[in-house]
N, C-alpha and C positions, 0 to 999 in steps of 0.2 A: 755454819757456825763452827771454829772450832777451839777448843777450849787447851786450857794446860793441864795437864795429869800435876796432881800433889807436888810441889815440891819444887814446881821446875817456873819459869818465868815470872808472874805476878803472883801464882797461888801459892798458899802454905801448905802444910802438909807435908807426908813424907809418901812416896807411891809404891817405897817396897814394901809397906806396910797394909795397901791396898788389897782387898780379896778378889776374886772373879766378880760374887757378887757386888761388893760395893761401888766395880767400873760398871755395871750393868746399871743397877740404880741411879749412877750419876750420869749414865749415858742416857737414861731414860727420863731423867730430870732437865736434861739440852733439850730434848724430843718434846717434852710438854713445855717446857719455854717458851721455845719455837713457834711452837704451834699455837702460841694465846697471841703472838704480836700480830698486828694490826696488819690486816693485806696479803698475811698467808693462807693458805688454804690447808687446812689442818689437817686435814686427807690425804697430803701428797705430799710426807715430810717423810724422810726416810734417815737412814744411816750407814758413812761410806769409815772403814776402818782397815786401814793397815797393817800388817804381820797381827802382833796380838790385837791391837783395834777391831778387826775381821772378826776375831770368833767373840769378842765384846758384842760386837753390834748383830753377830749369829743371835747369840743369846738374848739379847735382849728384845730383838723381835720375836724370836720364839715364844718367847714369856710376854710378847704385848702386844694386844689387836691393832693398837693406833700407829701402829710404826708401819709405815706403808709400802717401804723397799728395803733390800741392805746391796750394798756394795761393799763385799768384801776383797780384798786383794789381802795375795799371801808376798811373802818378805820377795819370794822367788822372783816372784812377777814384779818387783820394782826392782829388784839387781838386774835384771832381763830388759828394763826398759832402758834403764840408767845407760846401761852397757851399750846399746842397740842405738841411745842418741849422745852417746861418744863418738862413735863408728870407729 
């Protein structure tokens, strides 16, 4: 799943106005979504986050038993990739 931060596609809102916490909270709120629909296995939902996405999804697993993995990637590592399949 992944969703829009405030402000940007279909959501309202504004995201500079966003705290650490309130991205943690709403990342944790995809996470228990997720996890009620029909044919998931609720144990094995995790969270994969991008430059600040990454330490979003650090935090929020920290703070919750039910997040089951994170995948974090930093900015670097997608310039590194981008670049690498330009050649």
């Amino acid at each position: 799943m992944v969703y829009d931060s405030p402000g940007t596609g279909s959501s309202s809102g504004n995201a500079l106005l966003q705290s650490s916490a309130d991205r943690v909270a709403e990342a944790l709120c995809a996470v228990a979504y997720v996890q009620s629909l029909p044919g998931i296995r609720s144990t094995a939902v995790g969270l994969f986050g991008g430059s600040e996405g990454a330490n979003v999804a650090l935090m929020a697993c920290a703070g919750n038993n039910g997040v089951a993995f994170v995948i974090p990637v930093s900015i670097l590592d997608i310039l590194r990739y981008s670049a690498e399949k330009k050649g």
